[in-house]
OpenMM code with the backbone's topology and positions (N, CA, C; nanometers):
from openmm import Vec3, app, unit

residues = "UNK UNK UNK UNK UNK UNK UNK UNK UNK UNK UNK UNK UNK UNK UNK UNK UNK UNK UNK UNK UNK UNK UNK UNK UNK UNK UNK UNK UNK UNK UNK UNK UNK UNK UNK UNK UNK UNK UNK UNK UNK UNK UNK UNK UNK UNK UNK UNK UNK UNK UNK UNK UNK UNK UNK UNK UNK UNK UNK UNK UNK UNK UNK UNK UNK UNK UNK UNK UNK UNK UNK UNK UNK UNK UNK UNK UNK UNK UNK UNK UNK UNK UNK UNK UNK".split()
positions = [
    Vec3(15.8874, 1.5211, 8.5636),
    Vec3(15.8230, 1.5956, 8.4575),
    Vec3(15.7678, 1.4971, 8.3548),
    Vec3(15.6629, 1.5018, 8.3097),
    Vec3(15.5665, 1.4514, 8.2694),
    Vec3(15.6008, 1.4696, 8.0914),
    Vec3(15.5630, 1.3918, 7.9831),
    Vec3(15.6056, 1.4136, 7.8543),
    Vec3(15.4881, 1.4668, 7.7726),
    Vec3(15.5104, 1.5618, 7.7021),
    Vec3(15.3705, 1.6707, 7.6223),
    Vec3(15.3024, 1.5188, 7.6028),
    Vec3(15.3334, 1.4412, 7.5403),
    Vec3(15.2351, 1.3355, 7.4625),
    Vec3(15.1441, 1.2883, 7.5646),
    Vec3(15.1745, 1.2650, 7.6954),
    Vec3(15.0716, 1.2259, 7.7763),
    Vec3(15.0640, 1.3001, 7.8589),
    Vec3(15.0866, 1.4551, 7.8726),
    Vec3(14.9633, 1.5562, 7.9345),
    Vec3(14.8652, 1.6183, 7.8387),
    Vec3(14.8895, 1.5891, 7.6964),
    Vec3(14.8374, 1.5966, 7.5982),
    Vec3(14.7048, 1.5262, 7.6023),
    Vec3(14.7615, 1.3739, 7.6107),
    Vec3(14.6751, 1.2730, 7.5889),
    Vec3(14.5578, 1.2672, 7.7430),
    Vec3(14.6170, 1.3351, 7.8241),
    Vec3(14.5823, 1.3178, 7.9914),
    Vec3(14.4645, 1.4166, 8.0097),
    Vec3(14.5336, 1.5397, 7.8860),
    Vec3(14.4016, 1.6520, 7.9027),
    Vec3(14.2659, 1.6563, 7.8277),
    Vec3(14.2929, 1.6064, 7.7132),
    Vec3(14.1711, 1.5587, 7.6492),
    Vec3(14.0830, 1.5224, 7.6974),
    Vec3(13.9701, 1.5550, 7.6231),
    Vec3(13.8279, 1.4771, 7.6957),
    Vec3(13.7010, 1.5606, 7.8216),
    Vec3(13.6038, 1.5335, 7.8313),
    Vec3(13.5312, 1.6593, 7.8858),
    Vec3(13.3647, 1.6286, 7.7765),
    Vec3(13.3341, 1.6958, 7.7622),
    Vec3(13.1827, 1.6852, 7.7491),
    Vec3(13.2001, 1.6495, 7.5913),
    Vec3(13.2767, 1.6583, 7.4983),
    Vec3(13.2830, 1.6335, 7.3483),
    Vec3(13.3034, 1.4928, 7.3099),
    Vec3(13.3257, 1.4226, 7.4188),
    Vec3(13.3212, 1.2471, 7.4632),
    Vec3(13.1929, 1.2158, 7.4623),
    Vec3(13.0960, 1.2634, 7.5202),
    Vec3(12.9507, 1.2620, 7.4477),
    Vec3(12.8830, 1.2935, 7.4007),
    Vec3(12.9376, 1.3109, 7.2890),
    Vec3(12.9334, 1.3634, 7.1607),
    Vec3(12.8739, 1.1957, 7.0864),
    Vec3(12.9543, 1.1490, 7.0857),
    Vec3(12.9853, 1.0371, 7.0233),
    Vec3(13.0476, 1.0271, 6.8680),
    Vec3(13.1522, 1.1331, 6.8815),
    Vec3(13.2091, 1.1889, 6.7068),
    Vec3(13.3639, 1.0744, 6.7466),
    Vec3(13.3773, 1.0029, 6.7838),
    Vec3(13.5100, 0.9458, 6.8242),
    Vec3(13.6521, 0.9520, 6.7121),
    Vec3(13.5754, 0.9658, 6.6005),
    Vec3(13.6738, 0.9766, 6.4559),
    Vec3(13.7641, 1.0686, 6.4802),
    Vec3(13.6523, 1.1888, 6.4593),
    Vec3(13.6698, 1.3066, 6.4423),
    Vec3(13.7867, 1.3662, 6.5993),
    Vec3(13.7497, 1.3234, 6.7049),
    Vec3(13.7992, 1.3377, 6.8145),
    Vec3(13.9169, 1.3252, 6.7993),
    Vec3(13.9699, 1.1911, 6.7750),
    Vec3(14.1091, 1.1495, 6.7400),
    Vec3(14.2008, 1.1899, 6.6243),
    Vec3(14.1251, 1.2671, 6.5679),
    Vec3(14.1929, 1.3071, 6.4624),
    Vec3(14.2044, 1.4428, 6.5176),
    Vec3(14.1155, 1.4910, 6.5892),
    Vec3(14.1745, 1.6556, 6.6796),
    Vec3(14.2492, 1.6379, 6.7604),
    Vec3(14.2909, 1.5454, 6.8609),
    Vec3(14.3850, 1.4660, 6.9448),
    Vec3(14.5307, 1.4814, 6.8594),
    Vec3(14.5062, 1.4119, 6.7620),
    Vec3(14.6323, 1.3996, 6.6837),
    Vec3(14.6903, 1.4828, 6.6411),
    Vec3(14.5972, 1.6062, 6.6241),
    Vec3(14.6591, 1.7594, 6.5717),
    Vec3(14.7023, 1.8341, 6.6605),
    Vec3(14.6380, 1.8220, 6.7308),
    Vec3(14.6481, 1.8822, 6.8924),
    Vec3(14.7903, 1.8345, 6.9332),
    Vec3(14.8223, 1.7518, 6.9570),
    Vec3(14.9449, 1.6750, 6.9880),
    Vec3(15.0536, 1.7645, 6.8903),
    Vec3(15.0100, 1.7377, 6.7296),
    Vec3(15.1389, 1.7496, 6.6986),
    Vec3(15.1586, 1.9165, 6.6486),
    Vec3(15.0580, 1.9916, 6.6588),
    Vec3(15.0555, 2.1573, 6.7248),
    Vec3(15.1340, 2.1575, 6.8438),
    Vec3(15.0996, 2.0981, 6.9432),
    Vec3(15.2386, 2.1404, 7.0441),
    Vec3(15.3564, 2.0495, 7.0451),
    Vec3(15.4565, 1.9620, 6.9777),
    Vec3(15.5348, 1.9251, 6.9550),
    Vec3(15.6038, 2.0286, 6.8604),
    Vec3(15.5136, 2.0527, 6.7656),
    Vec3(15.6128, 2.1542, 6.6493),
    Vec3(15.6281, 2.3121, 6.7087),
    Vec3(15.5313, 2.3723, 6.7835),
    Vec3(15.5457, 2.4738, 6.8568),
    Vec3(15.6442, 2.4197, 6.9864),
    Vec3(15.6373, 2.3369, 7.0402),
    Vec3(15.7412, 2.3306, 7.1404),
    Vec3(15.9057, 2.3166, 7.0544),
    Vec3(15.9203, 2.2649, 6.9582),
    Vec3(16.0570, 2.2417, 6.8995),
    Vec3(16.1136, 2.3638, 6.8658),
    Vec3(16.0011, 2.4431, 6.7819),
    Vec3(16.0115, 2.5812, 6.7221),
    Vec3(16.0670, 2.6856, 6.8451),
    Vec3(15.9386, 2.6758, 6.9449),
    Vec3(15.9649, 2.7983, 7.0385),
    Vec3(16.0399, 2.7850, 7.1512),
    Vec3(16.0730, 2.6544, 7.1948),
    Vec3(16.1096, 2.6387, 7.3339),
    Vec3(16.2813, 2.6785, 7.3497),
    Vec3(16.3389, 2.6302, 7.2358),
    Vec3(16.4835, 2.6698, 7.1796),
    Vec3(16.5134, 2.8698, 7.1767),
    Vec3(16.4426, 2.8570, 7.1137),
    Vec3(16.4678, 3.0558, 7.1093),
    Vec3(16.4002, 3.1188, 7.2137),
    Vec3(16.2867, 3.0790, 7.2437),
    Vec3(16.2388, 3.1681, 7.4017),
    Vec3(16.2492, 3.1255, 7.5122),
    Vec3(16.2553, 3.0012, 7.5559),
    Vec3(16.3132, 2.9123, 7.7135),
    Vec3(16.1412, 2.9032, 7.7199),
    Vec3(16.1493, 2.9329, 7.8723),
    Vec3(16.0448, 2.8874, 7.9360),
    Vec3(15.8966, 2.9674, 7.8640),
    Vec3(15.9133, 3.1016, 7.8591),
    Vec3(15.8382, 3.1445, 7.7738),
    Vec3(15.7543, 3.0855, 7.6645),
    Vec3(15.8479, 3.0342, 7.5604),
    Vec3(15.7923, 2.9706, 7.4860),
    Vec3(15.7349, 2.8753, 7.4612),
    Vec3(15.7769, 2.7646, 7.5739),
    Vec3(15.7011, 2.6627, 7.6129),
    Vec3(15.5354, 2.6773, 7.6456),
    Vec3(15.5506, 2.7779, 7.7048),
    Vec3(15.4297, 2.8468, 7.7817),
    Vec3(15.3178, 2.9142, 7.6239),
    Vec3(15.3867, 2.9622, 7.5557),
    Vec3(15.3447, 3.0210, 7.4652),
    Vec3(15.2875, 2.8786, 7.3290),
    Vec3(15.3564, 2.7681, 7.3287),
    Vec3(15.3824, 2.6346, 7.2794),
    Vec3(15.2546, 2.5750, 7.3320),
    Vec3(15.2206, 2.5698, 7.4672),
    Vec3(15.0986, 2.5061, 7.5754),
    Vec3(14.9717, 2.5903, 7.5308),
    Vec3(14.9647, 2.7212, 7.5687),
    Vec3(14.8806, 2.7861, 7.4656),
    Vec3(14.7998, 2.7557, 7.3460),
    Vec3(14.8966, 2.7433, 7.2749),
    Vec3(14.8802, 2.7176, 7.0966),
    Vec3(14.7832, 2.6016, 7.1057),
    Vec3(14.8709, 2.4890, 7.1468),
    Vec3(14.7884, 2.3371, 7.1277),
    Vec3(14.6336, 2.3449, 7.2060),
    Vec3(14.6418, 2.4360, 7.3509),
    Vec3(14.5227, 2.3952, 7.3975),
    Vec3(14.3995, 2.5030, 7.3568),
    Vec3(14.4467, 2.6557, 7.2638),
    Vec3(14.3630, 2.7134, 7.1623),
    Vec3(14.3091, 2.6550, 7.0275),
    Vec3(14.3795, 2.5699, 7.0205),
    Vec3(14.3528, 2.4512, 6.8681),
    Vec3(14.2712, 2.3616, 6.9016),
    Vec3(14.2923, 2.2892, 7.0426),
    Vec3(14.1706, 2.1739, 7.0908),
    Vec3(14.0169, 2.2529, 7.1387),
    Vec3(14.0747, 2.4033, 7.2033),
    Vec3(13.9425, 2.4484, 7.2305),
    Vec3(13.8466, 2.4671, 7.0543),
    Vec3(13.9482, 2.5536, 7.0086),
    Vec3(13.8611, 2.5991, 6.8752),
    Vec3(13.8064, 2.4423, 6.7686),
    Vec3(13.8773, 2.3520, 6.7877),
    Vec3(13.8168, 2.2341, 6.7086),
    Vec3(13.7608, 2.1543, 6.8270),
    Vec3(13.7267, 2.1648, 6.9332),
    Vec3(13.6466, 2.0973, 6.9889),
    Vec3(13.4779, 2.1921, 7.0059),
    Vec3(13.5323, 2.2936, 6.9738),
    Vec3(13.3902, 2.3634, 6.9819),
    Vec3(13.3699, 2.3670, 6.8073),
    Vec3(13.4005, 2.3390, 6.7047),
    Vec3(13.3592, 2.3027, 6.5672),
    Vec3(13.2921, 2.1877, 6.5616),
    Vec3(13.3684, 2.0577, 6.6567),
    Vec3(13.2941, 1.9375, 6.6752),
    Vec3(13.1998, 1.9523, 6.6993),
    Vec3(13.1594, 2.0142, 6.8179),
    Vec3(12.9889, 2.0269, 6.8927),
    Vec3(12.9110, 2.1005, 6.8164),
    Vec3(12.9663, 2.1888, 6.7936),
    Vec3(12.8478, 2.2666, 6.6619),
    Vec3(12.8636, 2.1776, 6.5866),
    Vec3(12.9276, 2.1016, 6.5184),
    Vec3(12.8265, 2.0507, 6.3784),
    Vec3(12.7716, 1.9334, 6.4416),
    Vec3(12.7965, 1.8410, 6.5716),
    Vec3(12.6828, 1.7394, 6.6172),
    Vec3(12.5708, 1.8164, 6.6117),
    Vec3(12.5479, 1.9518, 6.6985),
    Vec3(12.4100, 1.9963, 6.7163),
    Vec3(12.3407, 2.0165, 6.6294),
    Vec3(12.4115, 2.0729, 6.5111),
    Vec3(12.3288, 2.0775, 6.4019),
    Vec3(12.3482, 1.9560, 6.3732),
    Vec3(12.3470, 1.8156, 6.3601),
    Vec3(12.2968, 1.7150, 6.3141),
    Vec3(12.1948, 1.6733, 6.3680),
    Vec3(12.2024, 1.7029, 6.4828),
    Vec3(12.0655, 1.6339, 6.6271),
    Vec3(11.9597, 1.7099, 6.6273),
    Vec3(11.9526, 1.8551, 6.5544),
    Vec3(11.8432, 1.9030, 6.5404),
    Vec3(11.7150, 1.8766, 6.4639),
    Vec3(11.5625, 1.8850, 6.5509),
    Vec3(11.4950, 1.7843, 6.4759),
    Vec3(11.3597, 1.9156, 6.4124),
    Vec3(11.3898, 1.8726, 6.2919),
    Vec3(11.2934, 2.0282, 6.2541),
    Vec3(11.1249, 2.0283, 6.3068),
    Vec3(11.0878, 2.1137, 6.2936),
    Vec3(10.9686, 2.1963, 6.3717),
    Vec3(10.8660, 2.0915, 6.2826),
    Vec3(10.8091, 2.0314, 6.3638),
    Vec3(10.6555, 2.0313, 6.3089),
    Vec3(10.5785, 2.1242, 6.2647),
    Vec3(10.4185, 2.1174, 6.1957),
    Vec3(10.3476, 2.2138, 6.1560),
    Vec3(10.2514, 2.1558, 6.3018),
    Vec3(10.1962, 2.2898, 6.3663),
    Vec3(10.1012, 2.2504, 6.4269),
    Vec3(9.9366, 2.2630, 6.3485),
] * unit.nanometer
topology = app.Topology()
chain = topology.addChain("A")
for resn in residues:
    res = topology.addResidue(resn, chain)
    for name in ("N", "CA", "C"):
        topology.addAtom(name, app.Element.getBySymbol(name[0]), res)
């Protein structure tokens, strides 16, 4: 069995890598991580396996929802306004 920190670290990554926001990345990495450490401590004790499950969830709804905040605000940076014809 494998340790959250590096299926954590193992799952990351996917099209927001070319992005080229690398800051920002690692600093969602880092939250991401420690969203499922504190949900795993919290839930895994009072619900068993459940909660683990419910713990895995959490962290990888937090990387989806701030990895799709990342890409929206690159796109709106890369957008190049309309000429007049």
């Amino acid at each position: 069995m494998r340790p959250a920190g590096e299926i954590c670290l193992a799952r990351h990554g996917g099209i927001d890598r070319n992005a080229r926001i690398f800051v920002a990345q690692l600093q969602l990495l880092i939250g991401v991580c420690v969203v499922g450490v504190v949900a795993s401590w919290l839930l895994v004790p009072v619900a068993g396996l459940p909660g683990a499950a419910w713990s895995f969830g959490l962290a990888m709804a937090v990387q989806a929802i701030g990895s799709h905040a990342l890409l929206r605000t690159k796109l709106r940076q890369m957008q190049v306004p309309e000429t007049p014809a």
